[in-house]
DOLO-509019 format. One line per 8 residues: number of its first residue (from 1); their letters; for each residue x negated, y, z of N, C-alpha, C, CB. Coordinates in steps of 0.001 Angstrom, whole numbers. Each point is the difference from the previous one (the first is absolute). Last residue first. Glycine has a CB too. Example, Ala and Ser with C-alpha at 12.3 -4.5 7.8 and 13.67 -1.06 7.14 Angstrom:
% DOLO-509019
2) SA) -12850:-2250:7080:-820:1190:60:770:1090:730:-1184:-628:-2145  894:-5092:2075:890:1190:0:-900:1200:0:1892:-1173:1246;
END
This chain:
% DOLO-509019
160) XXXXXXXX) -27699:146774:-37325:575:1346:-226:234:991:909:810:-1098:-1381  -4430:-2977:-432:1187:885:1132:-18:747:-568:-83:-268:2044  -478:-3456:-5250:-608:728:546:760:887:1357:-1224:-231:-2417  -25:-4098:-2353:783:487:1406:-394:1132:704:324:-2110:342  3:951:-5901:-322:151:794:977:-140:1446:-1496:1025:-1836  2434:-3611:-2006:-859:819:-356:-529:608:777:824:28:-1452  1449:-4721:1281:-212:1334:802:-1061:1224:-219:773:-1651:1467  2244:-1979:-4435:-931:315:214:329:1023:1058:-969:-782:-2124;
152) XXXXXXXX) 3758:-2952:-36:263:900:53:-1450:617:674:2717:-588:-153  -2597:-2817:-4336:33:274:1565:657:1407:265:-2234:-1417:404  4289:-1884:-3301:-233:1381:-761:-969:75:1648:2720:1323:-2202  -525:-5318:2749:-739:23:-1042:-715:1400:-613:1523:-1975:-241  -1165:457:5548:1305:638:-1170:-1161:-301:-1119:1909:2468:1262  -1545:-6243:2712:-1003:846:-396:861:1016:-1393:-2349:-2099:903  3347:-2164:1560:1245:1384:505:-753:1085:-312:1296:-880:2162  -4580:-3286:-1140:1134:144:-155:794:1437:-421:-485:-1924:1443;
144) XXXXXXXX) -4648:-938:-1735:829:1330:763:1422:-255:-861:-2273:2196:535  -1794:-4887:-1665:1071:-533:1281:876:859:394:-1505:-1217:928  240:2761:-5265:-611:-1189:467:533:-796:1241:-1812:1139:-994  4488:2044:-1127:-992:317:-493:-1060:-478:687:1059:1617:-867  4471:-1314:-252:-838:-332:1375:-1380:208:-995:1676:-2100:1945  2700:5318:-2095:-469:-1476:-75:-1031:-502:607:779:146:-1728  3267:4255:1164:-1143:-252:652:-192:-1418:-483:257:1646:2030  2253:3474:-2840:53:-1303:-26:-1170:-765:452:1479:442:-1623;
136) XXXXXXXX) 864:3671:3717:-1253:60:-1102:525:-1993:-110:-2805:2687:979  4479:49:2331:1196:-500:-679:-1320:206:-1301:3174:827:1378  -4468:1207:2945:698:-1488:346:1106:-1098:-952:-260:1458:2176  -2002:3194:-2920:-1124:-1288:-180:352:-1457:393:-1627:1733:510  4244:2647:257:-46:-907:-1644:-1033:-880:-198:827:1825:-1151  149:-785:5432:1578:-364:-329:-847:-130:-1908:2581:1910:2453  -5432:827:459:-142:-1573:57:1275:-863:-581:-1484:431:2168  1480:4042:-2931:-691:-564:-1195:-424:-1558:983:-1148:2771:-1705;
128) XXXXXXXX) 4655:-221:3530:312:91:-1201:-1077:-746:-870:1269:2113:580  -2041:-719:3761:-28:-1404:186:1158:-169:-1048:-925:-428:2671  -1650:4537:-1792:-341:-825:-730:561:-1388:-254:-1526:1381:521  560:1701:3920:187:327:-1410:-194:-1182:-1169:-790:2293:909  50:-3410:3516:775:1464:614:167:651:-1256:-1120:456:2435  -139:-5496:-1036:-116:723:-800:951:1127:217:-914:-1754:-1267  -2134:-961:5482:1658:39:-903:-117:739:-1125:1485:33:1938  -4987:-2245:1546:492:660:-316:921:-38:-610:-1381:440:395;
120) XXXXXXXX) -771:-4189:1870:-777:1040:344:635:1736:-430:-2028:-2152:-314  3099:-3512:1421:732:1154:-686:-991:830:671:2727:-513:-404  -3916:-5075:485:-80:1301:271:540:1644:-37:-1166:-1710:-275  2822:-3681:396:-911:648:-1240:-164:1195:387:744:-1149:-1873  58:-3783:4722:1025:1225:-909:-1536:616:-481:2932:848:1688  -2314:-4920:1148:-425:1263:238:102:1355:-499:-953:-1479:493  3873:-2630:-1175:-1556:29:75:-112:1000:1007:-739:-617:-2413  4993:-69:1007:-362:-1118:-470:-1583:-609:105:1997:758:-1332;
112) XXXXXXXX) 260:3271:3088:1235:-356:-198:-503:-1932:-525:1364:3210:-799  -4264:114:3176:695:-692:719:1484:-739:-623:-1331:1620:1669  -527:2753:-3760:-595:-851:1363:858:-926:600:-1221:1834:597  2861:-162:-5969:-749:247:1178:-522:-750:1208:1067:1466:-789  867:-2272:-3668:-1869:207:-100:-456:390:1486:-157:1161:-2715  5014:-2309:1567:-764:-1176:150:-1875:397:-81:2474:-1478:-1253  988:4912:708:-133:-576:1117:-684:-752:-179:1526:373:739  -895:2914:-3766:-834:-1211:-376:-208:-572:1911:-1628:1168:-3027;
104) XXXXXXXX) 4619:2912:-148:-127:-833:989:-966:-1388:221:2109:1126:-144  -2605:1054:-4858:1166:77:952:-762:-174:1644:2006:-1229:-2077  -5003:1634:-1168:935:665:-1050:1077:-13:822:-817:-710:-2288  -3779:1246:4286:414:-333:-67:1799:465:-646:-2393:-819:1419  -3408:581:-2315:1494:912:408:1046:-605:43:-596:1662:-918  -5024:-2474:1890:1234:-514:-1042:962:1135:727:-311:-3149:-607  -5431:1785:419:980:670:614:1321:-545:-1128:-1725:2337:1259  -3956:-3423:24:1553:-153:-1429:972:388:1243:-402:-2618:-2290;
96) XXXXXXXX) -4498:2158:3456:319:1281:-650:1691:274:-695:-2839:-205:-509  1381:-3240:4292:-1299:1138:-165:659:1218:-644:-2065:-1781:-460  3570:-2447:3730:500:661:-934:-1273:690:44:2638:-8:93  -1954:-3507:2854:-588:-135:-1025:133:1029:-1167:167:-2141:873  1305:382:3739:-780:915:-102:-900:275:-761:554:-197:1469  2608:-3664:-1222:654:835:719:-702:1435:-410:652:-1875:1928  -484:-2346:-5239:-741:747:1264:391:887:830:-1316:-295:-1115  2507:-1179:-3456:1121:-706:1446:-865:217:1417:1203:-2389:-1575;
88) XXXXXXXX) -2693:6121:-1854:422:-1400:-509:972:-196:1441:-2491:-1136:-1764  3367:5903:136:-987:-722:628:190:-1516:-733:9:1574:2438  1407:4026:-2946:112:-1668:-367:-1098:-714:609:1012:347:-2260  1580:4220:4084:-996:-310:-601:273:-1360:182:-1496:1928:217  5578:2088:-1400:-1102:-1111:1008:-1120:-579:-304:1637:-592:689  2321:5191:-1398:-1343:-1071:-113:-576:-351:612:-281:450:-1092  5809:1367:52:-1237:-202:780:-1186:-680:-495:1492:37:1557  2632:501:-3615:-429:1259:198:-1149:-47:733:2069:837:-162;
80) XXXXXXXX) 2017:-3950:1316:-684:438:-1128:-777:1385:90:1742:-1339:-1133  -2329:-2022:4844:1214:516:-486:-460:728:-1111:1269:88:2090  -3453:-2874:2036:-143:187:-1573:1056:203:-429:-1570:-1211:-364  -72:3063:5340:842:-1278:-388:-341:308:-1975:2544:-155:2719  -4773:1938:2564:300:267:-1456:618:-1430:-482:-2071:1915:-432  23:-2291:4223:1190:104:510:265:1080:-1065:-116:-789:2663  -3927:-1332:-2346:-59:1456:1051:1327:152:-158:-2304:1401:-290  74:-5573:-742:906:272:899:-107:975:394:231:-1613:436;
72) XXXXXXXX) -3151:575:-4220:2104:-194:-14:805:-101:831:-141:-979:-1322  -5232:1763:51:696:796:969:1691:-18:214:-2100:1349:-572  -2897:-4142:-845:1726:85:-236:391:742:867:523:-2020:-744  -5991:2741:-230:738:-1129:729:1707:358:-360:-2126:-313:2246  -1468:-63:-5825:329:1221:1056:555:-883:1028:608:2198:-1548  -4782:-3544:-2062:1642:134:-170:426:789:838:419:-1983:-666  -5069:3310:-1997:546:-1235:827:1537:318:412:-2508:-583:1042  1486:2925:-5749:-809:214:1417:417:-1513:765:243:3159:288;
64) XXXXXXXX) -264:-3724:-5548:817:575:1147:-1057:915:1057:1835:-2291:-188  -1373:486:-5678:-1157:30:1767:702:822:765:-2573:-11:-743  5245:-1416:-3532:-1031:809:98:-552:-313:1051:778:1543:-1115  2042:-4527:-2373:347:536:1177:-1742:924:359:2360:-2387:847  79:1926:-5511:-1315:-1064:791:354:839:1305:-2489:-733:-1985  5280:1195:-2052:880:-1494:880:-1685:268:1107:1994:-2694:-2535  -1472:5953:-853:-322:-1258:-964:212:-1177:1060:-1948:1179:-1804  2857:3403:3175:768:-511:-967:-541:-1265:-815:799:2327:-21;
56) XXXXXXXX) -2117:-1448:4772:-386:512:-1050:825:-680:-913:-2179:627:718  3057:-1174:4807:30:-377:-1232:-259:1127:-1175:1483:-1743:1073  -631:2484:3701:-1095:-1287:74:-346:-491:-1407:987:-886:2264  2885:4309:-977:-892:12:778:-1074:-1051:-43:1624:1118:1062  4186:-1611:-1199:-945:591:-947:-1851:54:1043:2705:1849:-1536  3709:-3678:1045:-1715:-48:542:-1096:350:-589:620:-1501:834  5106:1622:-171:-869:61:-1216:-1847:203:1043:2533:1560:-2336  2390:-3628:3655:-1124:574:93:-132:292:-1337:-898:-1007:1965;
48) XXXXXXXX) 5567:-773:-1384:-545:-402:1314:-837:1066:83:144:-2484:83  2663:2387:-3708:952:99:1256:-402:-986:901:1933:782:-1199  -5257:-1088:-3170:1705:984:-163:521:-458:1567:1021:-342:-3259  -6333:-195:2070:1038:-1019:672:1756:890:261:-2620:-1420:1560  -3364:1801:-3271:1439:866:-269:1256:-1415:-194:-1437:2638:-1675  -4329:-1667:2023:758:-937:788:1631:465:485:-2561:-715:796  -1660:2948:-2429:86:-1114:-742:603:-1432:383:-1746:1294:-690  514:4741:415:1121:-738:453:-152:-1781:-678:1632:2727:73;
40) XXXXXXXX) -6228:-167:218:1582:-195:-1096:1089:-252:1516:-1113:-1815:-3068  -4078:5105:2062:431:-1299:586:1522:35:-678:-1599:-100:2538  -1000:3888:-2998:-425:-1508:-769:244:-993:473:-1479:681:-704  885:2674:4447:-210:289:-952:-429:-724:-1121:-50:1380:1348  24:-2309:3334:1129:-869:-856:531:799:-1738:1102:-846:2987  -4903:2072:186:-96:-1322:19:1015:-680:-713:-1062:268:1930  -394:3671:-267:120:666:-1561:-33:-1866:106:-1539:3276:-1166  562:-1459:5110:-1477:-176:-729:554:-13:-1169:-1576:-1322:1455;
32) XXXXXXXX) 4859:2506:1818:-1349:1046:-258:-1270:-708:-865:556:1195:2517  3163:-3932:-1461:742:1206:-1230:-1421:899:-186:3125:400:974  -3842:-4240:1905:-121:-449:-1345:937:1346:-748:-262:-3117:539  43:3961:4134:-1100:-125:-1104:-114:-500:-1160:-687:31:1471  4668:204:705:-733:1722:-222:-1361:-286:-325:1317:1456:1863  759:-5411:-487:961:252:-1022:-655:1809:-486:2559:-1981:1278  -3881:153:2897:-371:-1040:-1252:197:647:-1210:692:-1992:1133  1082:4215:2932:-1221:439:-599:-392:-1237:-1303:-854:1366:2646;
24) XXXXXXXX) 5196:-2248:-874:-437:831:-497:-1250:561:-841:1434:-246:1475  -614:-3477:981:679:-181:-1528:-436:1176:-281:2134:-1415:-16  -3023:1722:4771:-1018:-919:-839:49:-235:-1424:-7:-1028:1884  3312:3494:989:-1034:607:-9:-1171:-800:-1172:799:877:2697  4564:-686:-1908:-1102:-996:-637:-1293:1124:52:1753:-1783:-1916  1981:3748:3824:630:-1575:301:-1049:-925:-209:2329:423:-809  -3279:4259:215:359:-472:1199:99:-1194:256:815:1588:65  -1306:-9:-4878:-740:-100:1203:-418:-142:1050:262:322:-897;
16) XXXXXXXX) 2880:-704:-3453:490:-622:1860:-1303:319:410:1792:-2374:42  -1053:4339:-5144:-449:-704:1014:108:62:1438:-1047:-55:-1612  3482:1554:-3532:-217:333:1139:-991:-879:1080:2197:1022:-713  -1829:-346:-4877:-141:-776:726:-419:1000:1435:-507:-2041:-2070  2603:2006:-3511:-894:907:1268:185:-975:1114:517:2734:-585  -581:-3233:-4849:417:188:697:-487:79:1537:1122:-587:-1900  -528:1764:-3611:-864:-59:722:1060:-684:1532:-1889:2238:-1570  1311:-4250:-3722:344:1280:654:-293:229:1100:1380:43:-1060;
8) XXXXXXXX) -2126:-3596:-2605:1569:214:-361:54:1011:1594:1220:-2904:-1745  -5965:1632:1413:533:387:-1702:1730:116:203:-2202:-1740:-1635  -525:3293:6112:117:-834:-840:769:-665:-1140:-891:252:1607  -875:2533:3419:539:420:-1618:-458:-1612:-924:-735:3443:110  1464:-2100:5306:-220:-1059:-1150:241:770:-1575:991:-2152:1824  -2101:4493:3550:1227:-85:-1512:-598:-783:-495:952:2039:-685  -786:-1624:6379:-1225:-246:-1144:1137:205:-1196:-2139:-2067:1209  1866:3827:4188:750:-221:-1225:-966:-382:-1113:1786:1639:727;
END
């Protein structure tokens, strides 16, 4: 279990360990090194994702670890409530940005249009404050899109 605390509140995060061995541990180190501590929600899309994990409130993306391999056919599906890891159009390219998903997001899963998007865990508390981050207003702020204007910040990550 990891808690997001962050400026509009906290929320809790179950992890598929079983299902995503590899997303997983990834995802437990960048919390154990305090990696997304100061990082933004900076990619808030109303009744799809909100995407967070890679971005300092001033837009500069941070230094990753190397990428992971895609674990999207362990037969987890993107439904709301769930988190997935972002990748490019690369298949096995995801490092640190994760997303939640705001509805059903068939089209992210395996095999629906790609290879789909990894689901590593689900929000098990809280998915009141992803619902308000999912309604922050938002613009664009250099090439980045759907970016909120007030940031929403991850103040700390940590197990619980």
């Amino acid at each position: 279990m990891v808690i997001f605390s962050t400026s509009l509140g906290e929320i809790t995060i179950e992890l598929f360990q079983e299902q995503a061995p590899i997303t997983v541990a990834n995802f437990l180190q960048y919390v154990d090194e305090g990696y997304f501590d100061g990082t933004i929600f900076h990619r808030v899309i109303p009744g799809f994702v909100i995407q967070g994990g890679g971005h300092t409130q001033d837009m500069r993306a941070k230094e990753t670890h190397a990428p992971i391999k895609n674990e999207a056919d362990n037969g987890e599906k993107n439904l709301r409530g769930t988190l997935s890891m972002a990748r490019t159009r690369e298949v096995d390219s995801a490092t640190s940005q994760f997303f939640v998903n705001l509805k059903d997001n068939t089209v992210l899963d395996h095999g629906q249009r790609d290879f789909g998007y990894a689901v590593f865990g689900r929000v098990s508390q809280g998915m009141d404050i992803v619902d308000l981050i999912a309604a922050v207003t938002t613009t664009s702020r250099g090439p980045h899109q759907d970016v909120p204007i007030e940031p929403v910040v991850i103040l700390s990550a940590r197990r619980g």
